[in-house]
MARTIFI-541102 format. One line per field, with one value per residue (C-alpha): residue number from 1; y negated, z negated, x negated; residue in three letters. Coordinates in nm, 3 decimals, m for minus. Layout:
BEGIN
i	(NUM ...) .
north	(Y ...) .
up	(Z ...) .
east	(X ...) .
aa	(ALA ...) .
This chain:
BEGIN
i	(1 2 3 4 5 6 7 8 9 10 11 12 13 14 15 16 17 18 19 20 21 22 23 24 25 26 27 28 29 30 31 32 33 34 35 36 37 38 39 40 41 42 43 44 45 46 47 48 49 50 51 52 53 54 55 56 57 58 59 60 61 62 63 64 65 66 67 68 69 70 71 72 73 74 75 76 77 78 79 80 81 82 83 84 85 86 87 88 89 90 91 92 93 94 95 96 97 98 99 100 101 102 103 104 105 106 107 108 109 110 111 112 113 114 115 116 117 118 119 120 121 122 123 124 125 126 127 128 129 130 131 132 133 134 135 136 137 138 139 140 141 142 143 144 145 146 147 148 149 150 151 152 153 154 155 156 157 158 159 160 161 162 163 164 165 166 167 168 169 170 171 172 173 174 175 176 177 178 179 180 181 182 183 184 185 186 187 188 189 190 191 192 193 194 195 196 197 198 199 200 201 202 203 204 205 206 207 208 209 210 211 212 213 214 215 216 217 218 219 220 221 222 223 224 225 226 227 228 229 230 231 232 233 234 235 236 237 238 239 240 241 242 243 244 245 246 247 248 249 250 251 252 253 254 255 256 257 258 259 260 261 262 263 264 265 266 267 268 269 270 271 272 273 274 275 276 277 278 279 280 281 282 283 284 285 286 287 288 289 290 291 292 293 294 295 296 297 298 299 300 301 302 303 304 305 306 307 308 309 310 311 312 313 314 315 316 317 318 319 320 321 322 323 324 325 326 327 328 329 330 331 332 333 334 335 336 337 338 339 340 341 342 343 344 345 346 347 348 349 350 351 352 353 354 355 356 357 358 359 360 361 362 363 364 365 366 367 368 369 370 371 372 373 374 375 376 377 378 379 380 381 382 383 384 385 386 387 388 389 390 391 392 393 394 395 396 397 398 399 400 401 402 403 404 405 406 407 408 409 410 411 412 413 414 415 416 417 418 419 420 421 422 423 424 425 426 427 428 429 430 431 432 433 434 435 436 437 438 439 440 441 442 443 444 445 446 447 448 449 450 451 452 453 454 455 456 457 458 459 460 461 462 463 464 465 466 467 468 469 470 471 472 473 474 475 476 477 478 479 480 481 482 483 484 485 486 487 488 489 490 491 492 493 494 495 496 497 498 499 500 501 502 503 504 505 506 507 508 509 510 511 512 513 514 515 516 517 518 519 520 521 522 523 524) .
north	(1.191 0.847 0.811 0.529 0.790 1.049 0.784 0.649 0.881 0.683 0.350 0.400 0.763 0.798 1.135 1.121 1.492 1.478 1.192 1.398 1.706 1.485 1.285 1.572 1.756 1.518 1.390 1.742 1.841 1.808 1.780 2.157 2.095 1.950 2.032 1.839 1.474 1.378 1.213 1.148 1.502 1.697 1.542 1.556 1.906 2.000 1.844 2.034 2.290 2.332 2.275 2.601 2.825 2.699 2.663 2.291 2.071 1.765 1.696 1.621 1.793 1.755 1.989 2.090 1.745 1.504 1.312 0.993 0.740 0.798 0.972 1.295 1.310 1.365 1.655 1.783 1.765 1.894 2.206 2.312 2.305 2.511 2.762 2.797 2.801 2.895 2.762 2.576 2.243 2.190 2.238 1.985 1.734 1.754 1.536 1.272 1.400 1.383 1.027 0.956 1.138 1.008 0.635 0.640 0.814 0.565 0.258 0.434 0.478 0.120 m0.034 0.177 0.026 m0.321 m0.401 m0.105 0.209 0.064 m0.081 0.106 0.380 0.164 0.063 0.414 0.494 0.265 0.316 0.719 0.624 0.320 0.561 0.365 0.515 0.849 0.937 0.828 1.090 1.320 1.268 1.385 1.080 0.909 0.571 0.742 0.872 0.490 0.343 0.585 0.534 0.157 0.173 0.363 0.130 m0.153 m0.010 0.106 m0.199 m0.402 m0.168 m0.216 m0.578 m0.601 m0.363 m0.586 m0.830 m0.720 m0.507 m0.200 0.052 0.009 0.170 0.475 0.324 0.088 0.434 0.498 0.255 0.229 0.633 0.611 0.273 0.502 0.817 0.505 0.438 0.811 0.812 0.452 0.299 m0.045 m0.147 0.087 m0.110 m0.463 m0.484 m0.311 m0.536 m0.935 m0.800 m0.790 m1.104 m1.328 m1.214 m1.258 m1.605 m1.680 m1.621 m1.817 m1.520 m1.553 m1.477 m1.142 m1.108 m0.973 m0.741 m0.590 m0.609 m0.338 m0.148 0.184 0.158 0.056 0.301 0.575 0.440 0.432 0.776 0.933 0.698 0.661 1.009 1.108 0.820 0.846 1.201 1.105 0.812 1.029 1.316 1.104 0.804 0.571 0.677 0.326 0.135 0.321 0.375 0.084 m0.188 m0.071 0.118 m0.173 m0.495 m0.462 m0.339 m0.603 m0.915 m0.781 m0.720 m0.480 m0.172 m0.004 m0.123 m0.506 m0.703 m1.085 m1.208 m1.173 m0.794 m0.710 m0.935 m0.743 m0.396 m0.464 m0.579 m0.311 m0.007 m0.078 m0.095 m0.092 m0.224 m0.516 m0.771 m0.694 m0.900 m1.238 m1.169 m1.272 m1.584 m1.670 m1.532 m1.785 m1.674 m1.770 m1.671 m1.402 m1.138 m0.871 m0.838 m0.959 m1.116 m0.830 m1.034 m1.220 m0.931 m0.750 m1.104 m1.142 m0.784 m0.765 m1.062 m0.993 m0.667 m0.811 m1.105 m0.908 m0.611 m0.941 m1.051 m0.825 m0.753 m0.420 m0.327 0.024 0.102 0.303 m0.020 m0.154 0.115 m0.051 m0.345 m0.100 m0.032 m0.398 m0.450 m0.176 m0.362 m0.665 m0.533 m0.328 m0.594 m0.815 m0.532 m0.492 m0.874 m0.802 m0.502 m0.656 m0.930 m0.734 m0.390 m0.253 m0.474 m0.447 m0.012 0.025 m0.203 0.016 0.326 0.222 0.134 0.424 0.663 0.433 0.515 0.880 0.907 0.678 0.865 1.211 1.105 0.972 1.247 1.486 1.258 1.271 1.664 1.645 1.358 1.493 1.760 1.692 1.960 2.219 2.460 2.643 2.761 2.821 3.033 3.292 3.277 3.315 3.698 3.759 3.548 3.676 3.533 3.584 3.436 3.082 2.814 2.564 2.233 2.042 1.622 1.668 1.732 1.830 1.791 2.027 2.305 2.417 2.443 2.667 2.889 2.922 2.904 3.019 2.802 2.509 2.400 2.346 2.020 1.943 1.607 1.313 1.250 0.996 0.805 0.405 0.327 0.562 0.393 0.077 0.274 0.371 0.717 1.092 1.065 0.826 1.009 1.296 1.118 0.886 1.234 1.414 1.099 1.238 1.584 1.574 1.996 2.045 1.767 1.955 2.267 2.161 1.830 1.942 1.777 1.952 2.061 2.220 2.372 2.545 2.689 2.829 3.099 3.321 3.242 3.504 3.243 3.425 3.752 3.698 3.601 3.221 3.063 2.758 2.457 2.157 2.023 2.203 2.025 2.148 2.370 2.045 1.988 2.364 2.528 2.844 2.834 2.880 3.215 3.319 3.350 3.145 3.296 3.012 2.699 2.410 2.047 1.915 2.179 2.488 2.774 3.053 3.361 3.439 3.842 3.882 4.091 3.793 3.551 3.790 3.741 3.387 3.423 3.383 3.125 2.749 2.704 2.324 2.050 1.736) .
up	(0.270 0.423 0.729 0.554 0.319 0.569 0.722 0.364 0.473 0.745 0.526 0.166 0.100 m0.226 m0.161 m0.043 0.052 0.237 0.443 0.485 0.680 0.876 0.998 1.078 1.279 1.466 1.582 1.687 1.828 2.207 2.183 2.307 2.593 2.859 3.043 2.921 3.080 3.288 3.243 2.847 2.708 2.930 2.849 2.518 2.481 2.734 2.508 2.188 2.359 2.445 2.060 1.948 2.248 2.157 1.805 1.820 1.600 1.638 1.971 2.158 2.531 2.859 3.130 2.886 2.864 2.579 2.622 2.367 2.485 2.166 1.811 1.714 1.453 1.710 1.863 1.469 1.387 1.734 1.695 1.382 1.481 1.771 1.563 1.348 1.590 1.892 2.309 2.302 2.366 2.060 1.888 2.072 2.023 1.582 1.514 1.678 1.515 1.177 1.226 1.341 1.049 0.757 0.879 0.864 0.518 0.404 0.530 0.365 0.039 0.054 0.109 m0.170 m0.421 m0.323 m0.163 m0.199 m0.076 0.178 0.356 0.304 0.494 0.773 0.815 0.881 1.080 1.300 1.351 1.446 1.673 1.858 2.211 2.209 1.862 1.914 2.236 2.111 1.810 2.109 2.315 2.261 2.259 2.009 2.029 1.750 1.517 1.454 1.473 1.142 1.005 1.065 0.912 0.612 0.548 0.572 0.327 0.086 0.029 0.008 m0.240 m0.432 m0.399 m0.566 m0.831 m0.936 m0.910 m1.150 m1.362 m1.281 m1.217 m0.861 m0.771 m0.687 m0.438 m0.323 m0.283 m0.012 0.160 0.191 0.294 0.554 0.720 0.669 0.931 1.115 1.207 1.299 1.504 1.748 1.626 1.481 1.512 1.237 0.965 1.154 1.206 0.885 0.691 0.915 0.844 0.453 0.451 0.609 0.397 0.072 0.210 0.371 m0.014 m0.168 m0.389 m0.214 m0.640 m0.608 m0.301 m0.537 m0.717 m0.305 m0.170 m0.381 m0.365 m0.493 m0.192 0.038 m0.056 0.024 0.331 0.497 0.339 0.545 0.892 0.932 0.898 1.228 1.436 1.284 1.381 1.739 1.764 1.599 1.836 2.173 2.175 2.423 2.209 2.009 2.333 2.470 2.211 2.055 2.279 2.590 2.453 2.199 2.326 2.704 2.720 2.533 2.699 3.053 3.350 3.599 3.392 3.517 3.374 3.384 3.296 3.193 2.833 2.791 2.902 2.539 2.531 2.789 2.700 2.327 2.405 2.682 2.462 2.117 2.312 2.168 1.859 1.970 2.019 1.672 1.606 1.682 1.333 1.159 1.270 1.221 0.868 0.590 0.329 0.481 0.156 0.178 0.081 m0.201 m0.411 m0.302 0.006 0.226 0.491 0.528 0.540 0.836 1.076 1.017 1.081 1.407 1.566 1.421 1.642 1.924 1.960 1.976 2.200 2.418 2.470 2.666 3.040 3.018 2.856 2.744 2.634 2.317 2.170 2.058 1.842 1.516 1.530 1.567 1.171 1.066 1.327 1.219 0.851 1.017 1.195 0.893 0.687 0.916 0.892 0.522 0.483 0.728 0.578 0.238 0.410 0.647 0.574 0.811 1.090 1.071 1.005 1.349 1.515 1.307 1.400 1.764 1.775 1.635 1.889 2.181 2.013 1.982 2.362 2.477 2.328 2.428 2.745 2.814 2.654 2.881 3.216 3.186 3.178 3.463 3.717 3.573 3.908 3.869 3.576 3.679 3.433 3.689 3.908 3.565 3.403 3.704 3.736 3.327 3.314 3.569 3.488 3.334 3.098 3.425 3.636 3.763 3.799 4.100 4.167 4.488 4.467 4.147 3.782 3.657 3.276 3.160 3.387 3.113 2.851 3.038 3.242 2.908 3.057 2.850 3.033 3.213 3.552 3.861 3.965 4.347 4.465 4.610 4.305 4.462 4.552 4.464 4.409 4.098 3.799 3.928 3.941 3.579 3.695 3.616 3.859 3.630 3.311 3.435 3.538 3.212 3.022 3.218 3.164 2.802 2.902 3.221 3.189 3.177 3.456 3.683 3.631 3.675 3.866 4.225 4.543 4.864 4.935 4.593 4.599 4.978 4.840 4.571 4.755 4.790 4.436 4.153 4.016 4.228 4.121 3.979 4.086 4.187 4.146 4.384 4.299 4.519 4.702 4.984 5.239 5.115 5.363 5.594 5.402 5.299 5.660 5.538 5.316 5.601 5.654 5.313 5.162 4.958 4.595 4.500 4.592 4.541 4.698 4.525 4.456 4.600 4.415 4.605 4.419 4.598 4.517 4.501 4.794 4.971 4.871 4.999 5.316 5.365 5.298 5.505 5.697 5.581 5.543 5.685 5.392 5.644) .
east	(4.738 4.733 4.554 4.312 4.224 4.125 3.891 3.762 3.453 3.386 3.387 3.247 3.097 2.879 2.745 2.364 2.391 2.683 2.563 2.281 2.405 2.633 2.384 2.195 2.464 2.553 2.184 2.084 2.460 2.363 1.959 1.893 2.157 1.893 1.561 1.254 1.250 0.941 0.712 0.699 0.880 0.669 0.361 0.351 0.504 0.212 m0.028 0.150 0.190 m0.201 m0.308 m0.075 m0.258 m0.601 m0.583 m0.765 m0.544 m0.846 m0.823 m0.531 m0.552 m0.418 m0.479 m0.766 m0.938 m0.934 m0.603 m0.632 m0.338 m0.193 m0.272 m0.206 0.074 0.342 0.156 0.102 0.437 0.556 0.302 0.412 0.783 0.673 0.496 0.806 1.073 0.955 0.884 1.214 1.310 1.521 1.209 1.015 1.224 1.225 0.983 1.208 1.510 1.375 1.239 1.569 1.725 1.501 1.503 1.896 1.937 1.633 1.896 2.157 1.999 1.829 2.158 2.373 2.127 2.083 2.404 2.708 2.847 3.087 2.784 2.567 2.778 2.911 2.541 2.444 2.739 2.694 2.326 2.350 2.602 2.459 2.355 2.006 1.982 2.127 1.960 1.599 1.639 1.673 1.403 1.036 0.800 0.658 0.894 1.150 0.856 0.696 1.037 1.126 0.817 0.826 1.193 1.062 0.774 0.948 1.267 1.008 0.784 1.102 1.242 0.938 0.922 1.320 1.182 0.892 1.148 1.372 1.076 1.143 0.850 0.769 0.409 0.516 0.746 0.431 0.249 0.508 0.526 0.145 0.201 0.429 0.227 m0.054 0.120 0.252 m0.076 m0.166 0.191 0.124 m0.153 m0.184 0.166 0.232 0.097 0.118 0.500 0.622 0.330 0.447 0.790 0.730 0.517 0.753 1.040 0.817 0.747 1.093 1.177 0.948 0.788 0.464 0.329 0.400 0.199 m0.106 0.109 0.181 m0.132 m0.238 m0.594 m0.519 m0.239 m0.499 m0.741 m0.435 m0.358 m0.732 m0.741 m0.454 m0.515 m0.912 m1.086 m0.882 m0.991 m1.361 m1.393 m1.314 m1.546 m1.797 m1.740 m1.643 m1.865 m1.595 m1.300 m1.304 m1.327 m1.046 m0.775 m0.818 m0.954 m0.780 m0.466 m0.415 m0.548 m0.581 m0.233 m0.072 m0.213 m0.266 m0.014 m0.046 0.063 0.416 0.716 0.655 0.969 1.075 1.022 1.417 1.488 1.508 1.803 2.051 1.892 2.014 2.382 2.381 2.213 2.443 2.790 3.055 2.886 2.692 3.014 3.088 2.741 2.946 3.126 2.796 2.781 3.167 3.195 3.304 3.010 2.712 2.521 2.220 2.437 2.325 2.037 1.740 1.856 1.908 2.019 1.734 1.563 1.724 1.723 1.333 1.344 1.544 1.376 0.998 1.035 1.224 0.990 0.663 0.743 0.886 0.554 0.361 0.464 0.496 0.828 0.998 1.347 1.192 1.027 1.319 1.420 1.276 1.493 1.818 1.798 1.861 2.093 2.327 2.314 2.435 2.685 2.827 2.802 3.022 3.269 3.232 3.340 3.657 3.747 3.772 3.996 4.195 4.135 4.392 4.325 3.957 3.973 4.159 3.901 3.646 3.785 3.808 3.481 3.366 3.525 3.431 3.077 3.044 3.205 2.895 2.651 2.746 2.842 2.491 2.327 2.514 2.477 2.094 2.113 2.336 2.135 1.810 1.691 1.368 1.249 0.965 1.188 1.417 1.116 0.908 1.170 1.109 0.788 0.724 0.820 0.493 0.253 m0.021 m0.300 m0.610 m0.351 m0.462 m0.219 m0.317 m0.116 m0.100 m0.150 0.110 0.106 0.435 0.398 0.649 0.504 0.252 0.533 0.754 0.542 0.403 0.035 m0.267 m0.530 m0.527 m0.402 m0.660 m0.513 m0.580 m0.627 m0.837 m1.039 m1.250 m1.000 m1.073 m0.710 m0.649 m0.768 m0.595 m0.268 m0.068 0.014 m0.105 m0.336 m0.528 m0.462 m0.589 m0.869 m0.913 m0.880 m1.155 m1.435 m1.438 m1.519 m1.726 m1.742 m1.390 m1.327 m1.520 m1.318 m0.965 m0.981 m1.071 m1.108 m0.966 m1.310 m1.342 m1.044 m1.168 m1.448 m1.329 m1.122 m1.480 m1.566 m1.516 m1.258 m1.058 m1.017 m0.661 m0.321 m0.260 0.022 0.011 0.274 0.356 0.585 0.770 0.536 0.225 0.148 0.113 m0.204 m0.360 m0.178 m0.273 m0.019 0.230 0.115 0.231 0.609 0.701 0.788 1.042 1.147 1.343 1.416 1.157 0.874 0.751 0.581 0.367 0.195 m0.115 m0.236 m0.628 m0.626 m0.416 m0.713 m1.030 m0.853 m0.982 m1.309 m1.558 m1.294 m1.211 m0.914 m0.793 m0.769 m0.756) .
aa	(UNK UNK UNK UNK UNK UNK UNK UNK UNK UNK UNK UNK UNK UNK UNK UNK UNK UNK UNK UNK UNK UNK UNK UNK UNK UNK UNK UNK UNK UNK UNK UNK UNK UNK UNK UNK UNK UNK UNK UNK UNK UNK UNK UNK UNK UNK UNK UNK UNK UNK UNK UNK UNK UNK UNK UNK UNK UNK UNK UNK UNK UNK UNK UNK UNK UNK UNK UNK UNK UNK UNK UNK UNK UNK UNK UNK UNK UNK UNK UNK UNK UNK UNK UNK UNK UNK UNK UNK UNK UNK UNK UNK UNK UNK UNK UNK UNK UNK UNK UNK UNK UNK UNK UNK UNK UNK UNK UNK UNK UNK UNK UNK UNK UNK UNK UNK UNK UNK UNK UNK UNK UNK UNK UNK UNK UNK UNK UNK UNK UNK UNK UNK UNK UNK UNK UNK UNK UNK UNK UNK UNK UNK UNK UNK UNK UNK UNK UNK UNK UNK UNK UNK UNK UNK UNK UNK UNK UNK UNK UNK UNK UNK UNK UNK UNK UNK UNK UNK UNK UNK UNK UNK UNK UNK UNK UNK UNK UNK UNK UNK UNK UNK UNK UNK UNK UNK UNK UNK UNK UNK UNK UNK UNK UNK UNK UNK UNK UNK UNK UNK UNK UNK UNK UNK UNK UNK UNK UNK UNK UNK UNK UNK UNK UNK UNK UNK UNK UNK UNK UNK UNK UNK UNK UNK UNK UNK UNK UNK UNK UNK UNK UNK UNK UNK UNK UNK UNK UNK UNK UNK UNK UNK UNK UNK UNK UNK UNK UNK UNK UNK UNK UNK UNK UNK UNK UNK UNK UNK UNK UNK UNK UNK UNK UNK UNK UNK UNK UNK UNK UNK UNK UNK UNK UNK UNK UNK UNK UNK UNK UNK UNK UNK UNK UNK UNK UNK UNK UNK UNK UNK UNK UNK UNK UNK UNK UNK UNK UNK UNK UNK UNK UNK UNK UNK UNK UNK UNK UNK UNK UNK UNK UNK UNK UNK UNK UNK UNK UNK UNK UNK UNK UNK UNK UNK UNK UNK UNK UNK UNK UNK UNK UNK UNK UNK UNK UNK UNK UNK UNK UNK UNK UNK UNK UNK UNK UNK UNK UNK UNK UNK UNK UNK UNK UNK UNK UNK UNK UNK UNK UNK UNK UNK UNK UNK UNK UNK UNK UNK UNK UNK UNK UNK UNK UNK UNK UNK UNK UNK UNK UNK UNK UNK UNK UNK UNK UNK UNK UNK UNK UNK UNK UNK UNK UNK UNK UNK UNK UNK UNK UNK UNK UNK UNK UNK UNK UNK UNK UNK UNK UNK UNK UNK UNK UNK UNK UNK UNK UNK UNK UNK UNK UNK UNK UNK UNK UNK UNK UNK UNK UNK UNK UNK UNK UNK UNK UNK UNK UNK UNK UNK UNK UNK UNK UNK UNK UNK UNK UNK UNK UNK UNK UNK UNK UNK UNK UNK UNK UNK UNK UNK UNK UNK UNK UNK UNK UNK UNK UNK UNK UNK UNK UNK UNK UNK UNK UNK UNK UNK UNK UNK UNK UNK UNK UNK UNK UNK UNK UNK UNK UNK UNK UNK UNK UNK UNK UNK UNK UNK UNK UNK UNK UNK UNK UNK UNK UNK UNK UNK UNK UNK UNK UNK UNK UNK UNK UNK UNK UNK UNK UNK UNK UNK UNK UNK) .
């Protein structure tokens, strides 16, 4: 066999299922390989982690107070995966891999049917293997989950829209789309019905087919969609009077239009990050604009599509200050279709020529993204997992878990903890709500639950007098960094259980604690 042949899978492949469990092995090849990243994979597998100990699906918790900077569907998701597999990080990181999984079989499919099967697989090809692409379906935050969701709203009420075009039935595909902008909106927030919906729009009108914008803006697909989004958010208003003012003014509005959040980069980093992040794709992008058939190619207009796609979604994460790698990921779908489709053109002009450049590319690809994958687990020293993974075996459910000026969000996770953390610090400090950190969402967490504030967010003082009280009976386990003892000296007097550069982690015995009292110990 030819050697064309044996790559014909990487060009034109007509099997669904095969495409399938390919992309599938290959997205989740090297996720279980690293530690949880910190902040955003420990914090929201603490916050997962907290609703399968407690049992309380409602309300998102961290440290054991409300914790509303984002909805609940990736803790759902990430609960349930935990319930079925298991305190591992492979299984904290699913709901990312199936986003990542369903919004590149949804290209896939969407481009087979409106375009063909040679595009439609280079289009997916190159999307699992762009590293942006293929690292985000490995990491557990939310910024994969909307961008899927995004990808499959957007794919579905353009699928409809060609249907009604070319009348077909196409309500049951409306239904979706309205479905997944519906869990969009429980994933992010607004932005999962606002880009996936100014997306459509400005195709329909880019088209001139603003007459079937009545047949799209459907009310039974409305009614779904406030079904599945609003009882959530209503039920948190209802039960936390400041929730509306704070997920939705702040979280939405404020953060959009206001600087001084972390993170704060020029309207153009998108620009770099893209070129950078898609390597050794991206260069390949030049071929769209030098091709001889400048027509919007396929049914439909697909092409059209995918640019107001791309630079809907580049343009409005460009506008606020404060700028992550992760929003980008929905315009990484319709750039993949633009690159493919470049090398669809090529390879029906040149096909040997443009294969080996394919194939080239392709390896270059895969190296990049394992490579990176690998060189975060490597350069990442900073986990709380080494130090958890011996103290796990002993820790017991009375034992009380005490942290010094730090909150290390995967320490939860993999001591495995059963209550929360006593987090010590100077809580009346001015300085922390003007300061994006986890000092301040800790704090912003415990103004929705005054009780539970006042139970694990301690001042120095608090902490003190607490070593008489009967909260402590049982063991402590006392985390902070190897200098600690500099600000409780007491400390120096006992061994230290284990220890690394970073962090230090004592185990106080009861007996250890009665001790103290009756002294004050030093907090200056």
């Amino acid at each position: 066999m030819s050697t064309s042949k044996q790559l014909s899978a990487f060009v034109d492949t007509r099997s669904t299922s095969l495409v399938m469990l390919a992309t599938a092995v290959w997205l989740a090849a090297t996720a279980g390989i690293r530690p949880l990243m910190l902040p955003d994979e420990g914090r929201y597998a603490g916050v997962a982690w907290e609703i399968l100990t407690t049992g309380d699906w409602l309300v998102p918790r961290l440290d054991g107070m409300p914790f509303f900077h984002k909805p609940p569907l990736f803790y759902w998701l990430t609960t349930l995966s935990l319930r079925l597999f298991g305190a591992h990080e492979l299984p904290v990181r699913a709901a990312s891999l199936v986003a990542g999984l369903c919004a590149a079989v949804g290209l896939y499919r969407f481009v087979r049917r409106y375009r063909d099967s040679q595009v439609a697989t280079l289009s997916i090809v190159i999307l699992v293997t762009q590293p942006i692409f293929y690292a985000g379906s490995q990491f557990a935050n939310l910024d994969m989950l909307v961008a899927g969701l995004i990808t499959l709203t957007i794919l579905a009420g353009a699928d409809a829209v060609l249907r009604l075009e070319e009348k077909l039935p196409y309500r049951a595909v409306l239904a979706m789309s309205y479905a997944f902008a519906a869990l969009g909106i429980l994933a992010k927030g607004l932005i999962g019905i606002v880009l996936p919906g100014g997306v459509l729009l400005l195709w329909l009108l880019w088209r001139r087919a603003w007459r079937h914008l009545p047949a799209i803006f459907w009310l039974p697909g409305a009614l779904l969609l406030l079904l599945v989004a609003l009882p959530w958010f209503f039920w948190m208003q209802h039960s936390y009077p400041g929730f509306f003012d704070y997920f939705v003014v702040y979280h939405h509005f404020r953060r959009f239009s206001e600087t001084g959040f972390n993170n704060q980069m020029a309207f153009w980093f998108y620009i770099p990050v893209i070129f950078l992040a898609t390597l050794p794709w991206s260069p390949w992008l030049a071929r769209v604009f030098v091709q001889v058939d400048h027509g919007d190619a396929g049914r439909g207009g697909l092409r059209s599509l995918m640019v107001i796609w791309f630079l809907l979604i580049v343009a409005f994460f460009s506008l606020p200050s404060s700028k992550l790698l992760g929003y980008i990921l929905p315009a990484m779908p319709p750039l993949a279709y633009l690159i493919a489709e470049s090398f669809s053109h090529w390879l029906d002009r040149d096909r040997t020529r443009a294969l080996r450049c394919y194939v080239g590319s392709l390896g270059l690809a895969a190296i990049a993204c394992v490579a990176l994958v690998v060189g975060v687990a490597l350069a990442d020293k900073v986990s709380a997992k080494p130090l958890a993974s011996m103290a796990r075996p002993l820790l017991q459910p009375p034992d009380q878990v005490v942290l010094i000026d730090q909150y290390p969000y995967d320490l939860p996770f993999y001591l495995q903890a059963r209550k929360p953390a006593w987090v010590v610090s100077d809580w009346q400090d001015p300085e922390i709500a003007r300061r994006d950190n986890w000092r301040k969402e800790l704090a912003d967490a415990g103004e929705f639950d005054h009780a539970s504030r006042q139970a694990v967010l301690l001042t120095p003082a608090e902490f003190a007098a607490r070593l008489c009280s009967p909260a402590a009976a049982g063991v402590w386990w006392i985390w902070g960094k190897p200098s600690a003892p500099e600000v409780l000296p007491w400390l120096q007097q006992q061994p230290v259980f284990a220890a690394d550069q970073r962090h230090a982690l004592w185990r106080l015995q009861p007996e250890t604690l009665r001790k103290f009292c009756g002294e004050k110990p030093s907090h200056d």
